[in-house]
TILOZA-956782 format. One record per residue (C-alpha): residue in three letters; x, y, z. Coordinates in pm, whole numbers, padded with zeros to 5 digits, always signed. Example, Ala and Ser with C-alpha at 12.3 -4.5 7.8 and 13.67 -1.06 7.14 Angstrom:
TILOZA-956782
ALA+01230-00450+00780SER+01367-00106+00714
This chain:
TILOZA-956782
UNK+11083+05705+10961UNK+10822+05967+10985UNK+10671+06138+10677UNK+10814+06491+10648UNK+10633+06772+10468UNK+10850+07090+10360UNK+10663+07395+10222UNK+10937+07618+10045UNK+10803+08014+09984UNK+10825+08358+10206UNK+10776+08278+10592UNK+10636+08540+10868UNK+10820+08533+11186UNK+10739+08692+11497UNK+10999+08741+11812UNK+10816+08982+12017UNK+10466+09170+12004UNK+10463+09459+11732UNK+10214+09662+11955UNK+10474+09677+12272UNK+10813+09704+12052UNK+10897+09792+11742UNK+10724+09599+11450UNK+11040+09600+11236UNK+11211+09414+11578UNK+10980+09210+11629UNK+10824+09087+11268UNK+11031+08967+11001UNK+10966+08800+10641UNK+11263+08520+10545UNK+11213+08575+10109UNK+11374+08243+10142UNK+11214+08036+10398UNK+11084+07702+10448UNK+10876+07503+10699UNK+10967+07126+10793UNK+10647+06970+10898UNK+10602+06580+11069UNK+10349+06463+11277UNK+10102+06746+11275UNK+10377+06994+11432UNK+10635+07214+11300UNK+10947+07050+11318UNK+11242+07334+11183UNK+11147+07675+11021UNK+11476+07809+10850UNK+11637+07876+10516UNK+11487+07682+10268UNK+11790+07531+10068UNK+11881+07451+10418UNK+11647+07254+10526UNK+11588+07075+10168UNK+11971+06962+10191UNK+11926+06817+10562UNK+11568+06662+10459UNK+11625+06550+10098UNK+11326+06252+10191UNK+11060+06535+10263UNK+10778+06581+10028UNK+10844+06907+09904UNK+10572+07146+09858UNK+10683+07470+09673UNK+10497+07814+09730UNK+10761+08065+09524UNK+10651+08402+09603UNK+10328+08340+09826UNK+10374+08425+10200UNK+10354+08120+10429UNK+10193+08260+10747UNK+10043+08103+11067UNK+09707+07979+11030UNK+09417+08282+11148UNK+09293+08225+11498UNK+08918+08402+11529UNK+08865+08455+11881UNK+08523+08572+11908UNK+08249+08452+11703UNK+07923+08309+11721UNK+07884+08014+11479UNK+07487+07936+11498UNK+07454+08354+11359UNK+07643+08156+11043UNK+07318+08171+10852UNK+07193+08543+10942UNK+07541+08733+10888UNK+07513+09064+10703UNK+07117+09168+10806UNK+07050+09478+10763UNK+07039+09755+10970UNK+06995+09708+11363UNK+07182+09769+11648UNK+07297+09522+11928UNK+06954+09486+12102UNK+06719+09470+11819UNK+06974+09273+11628UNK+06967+09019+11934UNK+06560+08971+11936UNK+06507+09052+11510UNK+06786+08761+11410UNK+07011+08623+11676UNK+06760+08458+11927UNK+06542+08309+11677UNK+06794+08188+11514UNK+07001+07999+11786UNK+06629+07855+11854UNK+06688+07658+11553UNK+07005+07483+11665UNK+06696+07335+11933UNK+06714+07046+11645UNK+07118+06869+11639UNK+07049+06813+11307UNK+07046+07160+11194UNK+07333+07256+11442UNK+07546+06988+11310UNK+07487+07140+10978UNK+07566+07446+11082UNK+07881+07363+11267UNK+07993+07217+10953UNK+07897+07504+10693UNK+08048+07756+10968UNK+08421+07545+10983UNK+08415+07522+10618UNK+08380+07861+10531UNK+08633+07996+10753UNK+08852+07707+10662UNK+08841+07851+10316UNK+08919+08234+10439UNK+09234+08084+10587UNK+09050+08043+10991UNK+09197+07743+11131UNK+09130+07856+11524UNK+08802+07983+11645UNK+08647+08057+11986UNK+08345+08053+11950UNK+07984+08074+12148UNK+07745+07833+12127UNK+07357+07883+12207UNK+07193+07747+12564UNK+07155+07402+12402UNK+07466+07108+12509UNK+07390+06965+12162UNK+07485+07274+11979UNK+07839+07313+12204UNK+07869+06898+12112UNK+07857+06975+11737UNK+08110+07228+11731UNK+08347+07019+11875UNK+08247+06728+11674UNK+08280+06923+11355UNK+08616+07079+11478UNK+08741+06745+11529UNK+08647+06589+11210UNK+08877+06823+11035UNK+09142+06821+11252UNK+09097+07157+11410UNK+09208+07342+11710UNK+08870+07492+11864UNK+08804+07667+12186UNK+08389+07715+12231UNK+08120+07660+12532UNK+07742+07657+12611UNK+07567+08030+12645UNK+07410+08071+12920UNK+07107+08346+12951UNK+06807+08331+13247UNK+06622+08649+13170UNK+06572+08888+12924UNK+06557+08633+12615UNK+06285+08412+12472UNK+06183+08088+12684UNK+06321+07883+12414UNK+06662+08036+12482UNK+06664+08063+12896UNK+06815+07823+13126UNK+06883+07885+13514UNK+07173+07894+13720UNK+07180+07524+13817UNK+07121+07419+13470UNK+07366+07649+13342UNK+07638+07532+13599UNK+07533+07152+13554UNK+07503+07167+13171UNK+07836+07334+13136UNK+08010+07115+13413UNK+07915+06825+13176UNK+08079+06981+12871UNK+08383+07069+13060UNK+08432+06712+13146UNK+08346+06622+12814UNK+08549+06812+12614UNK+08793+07045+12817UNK+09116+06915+12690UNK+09007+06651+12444UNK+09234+06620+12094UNK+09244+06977+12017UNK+08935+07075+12248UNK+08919+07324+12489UNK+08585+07507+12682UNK+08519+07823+12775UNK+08289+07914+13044UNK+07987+08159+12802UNK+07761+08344+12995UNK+07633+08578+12683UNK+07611+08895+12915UNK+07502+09057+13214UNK+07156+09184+13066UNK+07110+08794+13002UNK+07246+08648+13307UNK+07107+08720+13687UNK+07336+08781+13955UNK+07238+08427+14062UNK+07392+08260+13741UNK+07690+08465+13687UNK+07780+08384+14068UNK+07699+07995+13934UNK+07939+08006+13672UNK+08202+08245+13883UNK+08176+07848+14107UNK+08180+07674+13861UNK+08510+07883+13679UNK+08667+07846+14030UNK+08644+07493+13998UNK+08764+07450+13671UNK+09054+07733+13662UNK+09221+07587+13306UNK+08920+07680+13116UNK+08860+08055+12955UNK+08561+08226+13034UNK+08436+08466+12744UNK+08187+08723+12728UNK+08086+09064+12621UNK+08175+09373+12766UNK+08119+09746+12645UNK+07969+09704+12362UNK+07747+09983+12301UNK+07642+10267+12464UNK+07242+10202+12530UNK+07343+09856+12631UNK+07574+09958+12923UNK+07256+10192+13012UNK+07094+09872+13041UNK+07368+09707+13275UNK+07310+10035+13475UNK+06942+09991+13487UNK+06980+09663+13569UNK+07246+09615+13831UNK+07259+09998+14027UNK+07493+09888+14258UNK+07778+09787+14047UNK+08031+10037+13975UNK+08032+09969+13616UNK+08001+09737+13339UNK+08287+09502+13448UNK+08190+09519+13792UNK+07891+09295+13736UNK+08148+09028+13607UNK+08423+09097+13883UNK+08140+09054+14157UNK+08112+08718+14102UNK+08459+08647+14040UNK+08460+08638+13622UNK+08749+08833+13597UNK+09095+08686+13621UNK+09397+08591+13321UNK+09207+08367+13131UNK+08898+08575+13130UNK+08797+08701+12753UNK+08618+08987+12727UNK+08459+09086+12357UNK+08435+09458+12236UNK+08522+09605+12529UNK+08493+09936+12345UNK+08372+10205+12594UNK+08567+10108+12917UNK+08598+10374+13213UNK+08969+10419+13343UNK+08846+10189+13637UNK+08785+09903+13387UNK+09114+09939+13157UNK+09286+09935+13529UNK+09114+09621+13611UNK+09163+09427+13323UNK+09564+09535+13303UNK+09625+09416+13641UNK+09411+09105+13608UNK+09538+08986+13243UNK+09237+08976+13142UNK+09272+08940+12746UNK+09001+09229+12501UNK+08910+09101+12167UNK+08881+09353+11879UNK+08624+09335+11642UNK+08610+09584+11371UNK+08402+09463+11146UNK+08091+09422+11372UNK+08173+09742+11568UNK+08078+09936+11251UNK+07820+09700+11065UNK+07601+09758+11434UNK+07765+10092+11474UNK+07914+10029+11816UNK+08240+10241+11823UNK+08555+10226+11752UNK+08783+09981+11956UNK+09122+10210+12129UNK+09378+09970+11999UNK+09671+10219+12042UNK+09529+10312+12384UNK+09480+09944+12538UNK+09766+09807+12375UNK+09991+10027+12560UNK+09869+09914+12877UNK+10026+09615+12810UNK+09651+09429+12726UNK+09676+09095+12533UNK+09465+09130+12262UNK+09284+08973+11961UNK+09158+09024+11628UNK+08765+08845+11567UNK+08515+08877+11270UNK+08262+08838+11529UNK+08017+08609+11291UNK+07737+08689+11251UNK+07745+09066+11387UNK+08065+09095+11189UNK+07983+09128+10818UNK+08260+08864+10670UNK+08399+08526+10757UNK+08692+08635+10606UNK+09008+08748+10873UNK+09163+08918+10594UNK+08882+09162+10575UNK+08869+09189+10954UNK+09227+09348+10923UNK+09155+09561+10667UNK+08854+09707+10945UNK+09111+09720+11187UNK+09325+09924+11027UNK+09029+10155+10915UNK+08940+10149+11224UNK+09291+10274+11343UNK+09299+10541+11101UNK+08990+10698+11222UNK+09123+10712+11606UNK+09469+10840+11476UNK+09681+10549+11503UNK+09622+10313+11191UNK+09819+09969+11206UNK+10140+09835+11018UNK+10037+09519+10806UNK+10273+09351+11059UNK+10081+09450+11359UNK+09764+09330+11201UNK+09896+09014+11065UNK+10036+08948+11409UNK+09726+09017+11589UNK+09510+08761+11367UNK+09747+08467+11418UNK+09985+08517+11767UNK+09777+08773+11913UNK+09478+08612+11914UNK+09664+08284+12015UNK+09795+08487+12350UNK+09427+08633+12390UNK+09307+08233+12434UNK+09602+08098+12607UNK+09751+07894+12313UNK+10033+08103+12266UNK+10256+07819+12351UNK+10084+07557+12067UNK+09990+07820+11769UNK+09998+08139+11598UNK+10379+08132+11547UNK+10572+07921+11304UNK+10780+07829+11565UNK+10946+07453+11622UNK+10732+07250+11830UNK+10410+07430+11761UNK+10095+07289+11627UNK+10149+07271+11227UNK+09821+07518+11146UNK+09955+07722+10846UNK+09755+07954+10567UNK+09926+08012+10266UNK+09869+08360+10136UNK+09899+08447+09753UNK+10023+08801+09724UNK+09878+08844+09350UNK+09562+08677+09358UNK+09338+08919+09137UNK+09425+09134+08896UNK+09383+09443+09098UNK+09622+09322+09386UNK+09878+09180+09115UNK+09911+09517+08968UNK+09942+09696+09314UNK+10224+09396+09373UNK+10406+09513+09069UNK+10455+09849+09200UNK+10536+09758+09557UNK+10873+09915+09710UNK+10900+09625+09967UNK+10743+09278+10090UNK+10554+09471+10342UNK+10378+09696+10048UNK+10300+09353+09865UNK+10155+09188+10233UNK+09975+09516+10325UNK+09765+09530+09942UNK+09661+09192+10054UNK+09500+09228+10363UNK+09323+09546+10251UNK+09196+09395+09906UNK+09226+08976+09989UNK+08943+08769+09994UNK+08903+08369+09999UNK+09131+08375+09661UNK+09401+08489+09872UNK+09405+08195+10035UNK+09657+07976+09850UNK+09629+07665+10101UNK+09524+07630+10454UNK+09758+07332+10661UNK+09542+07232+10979UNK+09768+07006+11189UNK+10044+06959+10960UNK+09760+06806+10696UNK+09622+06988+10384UNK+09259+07121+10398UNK+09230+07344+10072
């Protein structure tokens, strides 16, 4: 017989998406609950009792009070900006040549991107992350030791090569056939491998010529099962830019669409100042937007229209964006959301923003059907949350009027030592 795990505590459930219905249809907490866990997947989520009578072999792990929640997917960041997060004060562009660019230069040496790979996992690990999709830089070795370092731990991870031919430093351009060759390679290397999957990066169109994004549209058409991610709307002087740079197009996502990177898996980060043409495009495609508060405000961006979007029927996902995003931390992320929402008139329930960091950001990468949910079947990636874990969330606890009061102090005060324990693939990481 199989080794069972059961974790015993507070379990989130979702049965429908809290920005389309109702969040108190569609999100529920069982103060009862437990999780039977065997072979890396979720076996029963029920009553706890319940399933301790029916399993009385499992090795019983019990939680009390803390809320047992799916594990945070991240689904935009940029692990090699791991060692330059929070630098002060630029905006996208400078921000790009002052710290990104020379630092992706240094993942030249696999050494140093292996190390940061590693540093990267383990401090999102800690804050709870047990998904990320992230970009690479132009280098294969840099896209190899994400994976590698994802699989060493056990961990779902979606990431690919970026691709850039102009408008960056030499030591960071490729061209269109080595960007098409380079990622064909990791595709067949990696695209579906353990917990692997690839997404098809150009970085954006001021760093990709019509000649590579029409590569990699081939190359996307080729490969249909793979994401492709990029940027989209982020600011305003860099959709001047776009403008400048491709006349023709009739916006931003035009330059994409041209060359046939648009479609249901397509990705799209920020996405903050879209024209009515461009919310229409993306709702018809099912094209999936990724939200990321924290970086829309540390580089002064915008503010994302969550309300807006979501009622178009949008999938989308929560990211810390590392490094433009100021914390590794998911919990924080939420807590910008919802400041975020406040300032546009429509601030988020703490069940709409727990949803979007764990099942919405699992639909926003097509893994929907493996994690994000505790659901029977699904891939056994679970964070533990500790609802009192400093004094001044303890004593907001004690005065809650409901679980939801308890949950919501957390994700607007939590850090790292909210993060009880962190299950990646039914095995214990923290």
């Amino acid at each position: 017989m199989k080794q069972q795990t059961l974790l015993l505590g507070q379990t989130l459930n979702f049965n429908g998406n809290p920005l389309e219905e109702s969040w108190e249809d569609t999100v529920s907490i069982d103060s009862s609950g437990g999780v039977l866990i065997e072979d890396g997947h979720i076996r029963a989520v029920g009553n706890g009792a319940e399933l301790r009578k029916a399993h009385p072999l499992a090795q019983v792990t019990d939680y009390a009070d803390a809320l047992i929640c799916p594990g945070f997917v991240d689904a935009h960041v940029h692990y090699p900006q791991t060692a330059i997060i929070a630098s002060w004060g630029k905006r996208l562009i400078d921000w790009l040549n002052l710290y990104t660019f020379p630092e992706e230069m240094r993942l030249a040496d696999p050494a140093y991107a292996t190390e940061i790979a590693g540093r990267y996992l383990d401090l999102t690990l800690a804050h709870g992350t047990t998904t990320v999709c992230s970009f690479a830089t132009i280098t294969p070795q840099s896209v190899d030791a994400i994976f590698e370092a994802a699989a060493l731990r056990g961990q779902r991870i979606v990431a690919g090569k970026t691709c850039m031919d102009r408008n960056a430093p030499d030591g960071l351009c490729d061209t269109a056939q080595s960007a098409y060759d380079d990622s064909k390679a990791l595709i067949e290397r990696w695209q579906g491998k353990g917990r692997a999957g690839y997404a098809i990066t150009p970085r954006f169109t001021p760093t990709s010529t019509p000649d590579q994004l029409a590569a990699l549209g081939a190359l996307w058409a080729e490969h249909p099962d793979c994401l492709m991610q990029t940027h989209l709307s982020e600011q305003l002087d860099e959709i001047a830019w776009v403008r400048e740079l491709v006349p023709q197009a009739r916006d931003y996502l035009d330059t994409y669409e041209e060359h046939g990177l648009i479609g249901a898996r397509a990705v799209y980060g920020h996405a903050i100042h879209l024209t009515p043409r461009e919310s229409d495009r993306i709702s018809e495609t099912g094209a999936a937007l990724v939200h990321c508060p924290t970086s829309n405000t540390f580089i002064g961006s915008g503010l994302f229209d969550m309300a807006g979007l979501a009622a178009r029927r949008i999938p989308i996902g929560l990211a810390t964006d590392t490094g433009g995003g100021s914390s590794f931390s998911m919990l924080r992320t939420m807590a910008a959301a919802y400041e975020i929402g406040q300032l546009r008139g429509a601030p988020l329930h703490a069940a709409q923003l727990i949803w979007l960091a764990t099942a919405g950001s699992a639909r926003s990468l097509h893994l929907h059907e493996k994690i994000g949910t505790l659901n029977a079947g699904f891939e056994a990636d679970i964070t533990i949350l500790d609802l009192a874990s400093t004094p001044a969330i303890a004593q907001r606890a004690s005065n809650a009027q409901n679980i939801w009061d308890m949950v919501f102090a957390t994700l607007m005060m939590g850090d790292d030592r909210a993060i009880k324990d962190v299950w990646v693939a039914g095995q214990r990481r923290v």
